[in-house]
Structure formats: C-alpha cells, structure tokens
C-alpha positions as CSV (number, residue, x, y, z in Angstrom):
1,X,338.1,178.2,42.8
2,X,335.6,176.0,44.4
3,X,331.9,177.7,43.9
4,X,329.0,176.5,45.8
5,X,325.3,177.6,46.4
6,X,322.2,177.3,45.5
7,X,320.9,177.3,41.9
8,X,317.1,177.9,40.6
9,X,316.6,176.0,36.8
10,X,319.9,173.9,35.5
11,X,319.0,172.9,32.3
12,X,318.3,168.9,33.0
13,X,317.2,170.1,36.8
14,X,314.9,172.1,38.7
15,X,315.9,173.9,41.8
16,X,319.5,172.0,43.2
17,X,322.7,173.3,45.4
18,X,325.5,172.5,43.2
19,X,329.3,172.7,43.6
20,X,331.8,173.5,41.1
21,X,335.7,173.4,40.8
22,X,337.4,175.8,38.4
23,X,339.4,174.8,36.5
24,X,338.6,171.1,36.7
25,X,341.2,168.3,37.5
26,X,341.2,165.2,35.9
27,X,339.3,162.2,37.6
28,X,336.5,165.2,39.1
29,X,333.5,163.3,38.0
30,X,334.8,159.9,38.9
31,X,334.8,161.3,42.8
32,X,332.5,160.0,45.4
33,X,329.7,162.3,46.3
34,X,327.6,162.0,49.5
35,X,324.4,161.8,50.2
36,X,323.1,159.5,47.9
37,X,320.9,161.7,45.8
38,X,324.1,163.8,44.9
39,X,325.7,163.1,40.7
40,X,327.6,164.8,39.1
41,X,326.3,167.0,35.8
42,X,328.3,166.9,32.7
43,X,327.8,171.2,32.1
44,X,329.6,172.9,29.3
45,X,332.7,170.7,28.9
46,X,333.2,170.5,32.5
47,X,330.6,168.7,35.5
48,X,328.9,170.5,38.5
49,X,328.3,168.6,42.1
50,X,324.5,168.5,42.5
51,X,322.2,167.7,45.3
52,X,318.4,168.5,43.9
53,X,316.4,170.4,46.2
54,X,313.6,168.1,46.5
55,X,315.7,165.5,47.6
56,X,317.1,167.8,50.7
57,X,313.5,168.8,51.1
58,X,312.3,165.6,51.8
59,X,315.1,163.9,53.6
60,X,314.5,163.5,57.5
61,X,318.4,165.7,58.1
62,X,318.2,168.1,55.4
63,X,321.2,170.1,57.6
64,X,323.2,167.8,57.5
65,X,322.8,166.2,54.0
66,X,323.7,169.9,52.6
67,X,327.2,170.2,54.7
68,X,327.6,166.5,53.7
69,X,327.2,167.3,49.8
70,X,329.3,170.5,50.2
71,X,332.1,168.8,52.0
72,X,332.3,166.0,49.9
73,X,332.3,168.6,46.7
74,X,334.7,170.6,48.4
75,X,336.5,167.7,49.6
76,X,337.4,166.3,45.5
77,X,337.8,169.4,44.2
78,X,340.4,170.2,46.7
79,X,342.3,166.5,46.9
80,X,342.6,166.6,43.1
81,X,343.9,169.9,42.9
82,X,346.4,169.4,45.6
83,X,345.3,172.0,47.7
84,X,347.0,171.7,51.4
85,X,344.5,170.5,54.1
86,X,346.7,172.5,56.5
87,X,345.9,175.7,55.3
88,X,341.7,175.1,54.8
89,X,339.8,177.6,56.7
90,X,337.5,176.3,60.3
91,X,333.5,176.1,59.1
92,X,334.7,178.2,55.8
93,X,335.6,181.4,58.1
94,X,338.4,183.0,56.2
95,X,338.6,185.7,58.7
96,X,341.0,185.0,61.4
97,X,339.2,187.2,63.8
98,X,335.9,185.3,63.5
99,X,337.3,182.3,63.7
C-alpha cells in the first residue's frame, strides 16, 4: 500500500504532503526523491516521503513539484517492492471506464 496526501502537524514538521509505503522494503529511505525540498522522515520505525508545504507554496511550479514528489514516492516504493510497471493505473484512474 502506497499512501499519499496531505498532512497538517508531523511531529518535526508543519503542514507537508507526504507519501508512505506499507510495509516498507529495504533500501526505502536510501531512494532519490524529487524536487529538492523533498527527505525522507524516519516515523515510527519506518520513514514517510515529505515535501513541506511552504516549500510548494513558494516554488514558481507548485503543480508540478507535487506530481513530481508523488511520482518519485510512488515510483521507490513501487521499484523496491517489485510491483509490475505493466499493470500501474493511467494518472492513478483505477477505473477502467474513466480512463
């Protein structure tokens, strides 16, 4: 399970998107995360994919830094997990009729 959204008060940050892939493979953290402002967390024994809010809020493409940071979280959860890439869904539509 891959879980991302938006988050208000994290412990050691304010208002963030995050990302989060349960259960965690090995090598998560060590993962690439775009755009720059993105870390990963250590949380609980486990680390969440963040992207503060302020960042995104000042950034000249805040669109496109979001779907960047969600793809890229998305992207090493579902490499390390050997999930197919065949069988990922268009723009996250699951439903084949709104596809």
């Amino acid at each position: 399970m891959i879980d991302m959204t938006a988050v208000r008060g994290c412990g050691t940050i304010d208002q963030a998107f995050y990302s989060y892939t349960a259960p965690e493979p090995d090598g998560l953290a060590d993962r690439p995360l775009e755009p720059t402002a993105a870390r990963w967390l250590p949380q609980r024994g486990s680390h969440l994919a963040v992207l503060p809010y302020d960042a995104v809020r000042r950034s000249p493409t805040p669109h496109e830094d979001i779907q960047t940071f969600f793809a890229a979280a998305y992207r090493a959860g579902a490499d390390l997990a050997g999930w197919p890439a065949e069988r990922e869904c268009d723009h996250g539509i699951t439903d084949p009729l709104l596809a």
